[in-house]
Residue, then its C-alpha position, 0 to 999 in steps of 0.5 A: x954097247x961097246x963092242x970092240x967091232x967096226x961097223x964093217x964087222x956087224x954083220x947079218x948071216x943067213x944059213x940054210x940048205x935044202x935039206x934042213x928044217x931048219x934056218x940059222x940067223x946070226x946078227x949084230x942087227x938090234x932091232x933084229x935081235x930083238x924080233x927074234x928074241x920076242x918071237x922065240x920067247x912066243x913060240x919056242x918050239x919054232x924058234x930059239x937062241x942058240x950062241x951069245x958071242x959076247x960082242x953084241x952078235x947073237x945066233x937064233x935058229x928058226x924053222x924054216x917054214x916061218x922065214x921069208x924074204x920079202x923083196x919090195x919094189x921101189x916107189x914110183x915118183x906118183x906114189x911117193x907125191x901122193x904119199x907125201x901130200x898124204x901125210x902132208x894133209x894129215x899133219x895140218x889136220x892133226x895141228x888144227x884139231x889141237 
């Protein structure tokens, strides 16, 4: 979709306070939008679309008790071989059953 914006200028925005119940989310990010589109046609009373800025950013607003920020620590160079020769093996093993 053609939006007139640089890539610069989608941006992802998180608000909230310690005093609200609720977290408000505006974003740019498809796959993002389209999580958030899904989770709130699932669960209504928790989550809800509430601005289209006719760009390509939408605005959700979700309870806060379900956001959460999952921080991941980064692969150690043992963990990245093993994985690596993991899916090495399960990509000749997936060849030879053919």
């Amino acid at each position: 979709m053609k939006t007139g914006l640089t890539k610069r200028q989608k941006t992802t925005c998180i608000y909230f306070d310690e005093s609200s119940k609720t977290v408000e989310i505006q974003t740019h990010n498809t796959a993002l939008k389209k999580r958030m589109a899904q989770y709130a046609a699932a669960y209504p009373n928790l989550c809800r679309q509430t601005d289209d800025d006719e760009q390509g950013g939408l605005t959700f607003e979700i309870d806060r008790r379900r956001f959460a920020v999952r921080l991941t620590a980064p692969y150690s160079n043992e963990r990245r071989q093993a994985a690596s020769e993991l899916a090495k093996g399960n990509t000749n093993r997936l060849r030879n059953a053919k």
